[in-house]
C-alpha positions in Angstrom: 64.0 52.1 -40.4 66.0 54.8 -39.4 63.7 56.9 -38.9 60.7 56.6 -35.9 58.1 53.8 -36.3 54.5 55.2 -36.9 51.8 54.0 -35.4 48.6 52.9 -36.9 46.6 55.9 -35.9 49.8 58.5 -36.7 49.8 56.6 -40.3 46.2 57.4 -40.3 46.6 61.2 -39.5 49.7 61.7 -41.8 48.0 60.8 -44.9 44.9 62.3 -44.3 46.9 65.5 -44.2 49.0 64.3 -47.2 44.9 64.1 -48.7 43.8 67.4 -47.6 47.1 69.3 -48.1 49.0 72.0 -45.9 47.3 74.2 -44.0 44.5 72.0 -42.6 43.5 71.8 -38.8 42.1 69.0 -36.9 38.2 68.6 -38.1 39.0 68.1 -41.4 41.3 65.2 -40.6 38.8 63.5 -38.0 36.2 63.8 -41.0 39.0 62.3 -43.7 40.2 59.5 -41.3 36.4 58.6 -40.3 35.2 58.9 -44.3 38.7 56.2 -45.2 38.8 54.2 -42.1 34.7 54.2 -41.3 35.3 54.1 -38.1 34.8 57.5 -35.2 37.3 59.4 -34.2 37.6 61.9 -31.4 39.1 65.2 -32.3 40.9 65.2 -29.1 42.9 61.9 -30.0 43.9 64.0 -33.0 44.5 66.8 -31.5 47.0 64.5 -29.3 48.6 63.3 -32.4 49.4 66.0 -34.3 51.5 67.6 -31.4 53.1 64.2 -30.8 53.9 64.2 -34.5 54.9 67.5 -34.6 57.7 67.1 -31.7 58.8 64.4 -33.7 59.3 66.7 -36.6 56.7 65.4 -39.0 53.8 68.1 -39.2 54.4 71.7 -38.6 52.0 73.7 -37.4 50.8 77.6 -36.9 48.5 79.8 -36.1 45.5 81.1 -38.8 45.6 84.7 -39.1 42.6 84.7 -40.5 39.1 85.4 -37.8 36.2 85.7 -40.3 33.3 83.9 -38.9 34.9 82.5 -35.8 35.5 85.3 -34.3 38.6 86.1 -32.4 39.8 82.3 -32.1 42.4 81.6 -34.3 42.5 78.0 -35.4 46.0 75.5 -35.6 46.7 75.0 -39.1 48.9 71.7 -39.8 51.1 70.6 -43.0 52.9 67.4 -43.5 57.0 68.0 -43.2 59.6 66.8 -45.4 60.7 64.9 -43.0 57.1 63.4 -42.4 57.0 62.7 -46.4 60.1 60.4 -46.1 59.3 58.7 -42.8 55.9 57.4 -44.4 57.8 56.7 -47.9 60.1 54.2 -45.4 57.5 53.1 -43.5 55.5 51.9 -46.7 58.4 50.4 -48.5 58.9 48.1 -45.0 55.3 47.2 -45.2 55.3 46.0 -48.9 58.2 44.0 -48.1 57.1 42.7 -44.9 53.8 41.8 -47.0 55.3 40.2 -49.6 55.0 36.5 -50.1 52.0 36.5 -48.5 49.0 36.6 -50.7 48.5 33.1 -50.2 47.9 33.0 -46.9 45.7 36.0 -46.3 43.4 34.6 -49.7 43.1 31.5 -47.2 44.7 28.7 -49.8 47.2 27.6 -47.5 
């Protein structure tokens, strides 16, 4: 891959924003990666991610404008990047070839 390998739990984070859509922030994507992986996740460890993903180039991120009911805090609104799009479109097509061949095995026949 040309491109940087994900990790398991970056996968996890892109395409719960590729899910949600731009302009989500980080409790929404704990509550999508908990609700498709059943397992708890700490919205610090993907508060972590997203700005390790976003140095790499793959989410964007900005500021809501918006105050409403929260008040004065604004929160971090996050979107997937082009970029992000194509490194998960190369890491899937290296998955489905790396899986390949091996139904067999994982069905427990051999």
């Amino acid at each position: 891959m040309g491109r940087d390998v994900l990790g398991g739990f970056e996968h996890q984070i892109l395409l719960s924003i590729m899910r949600l859509g731009d302009d989500t922030y980080t409790v929404p994507i704990v509550l999508e990666v908990e609700e498709q992986t059943g397992k708890e996740v700490a919205p610090a460890a993907v508060y972590i991610a997203l700005r390790r993903l976003e140095k790499k180039g793959l989410v964007r991120s900005r500021l809501d404008d918006a105050q409403g009911e929260r008040g004065p805090r604004k929160r971090r609104l996050v979107g997937i990047t082009d970029e992000g799009i194509g490194t998960l479109r190369e890491s899937r097509q290296a998955l489905v070839t790396l899986w390949q061949g091996l139904e067999e095995r994982l069905d427990g026949s051999k």
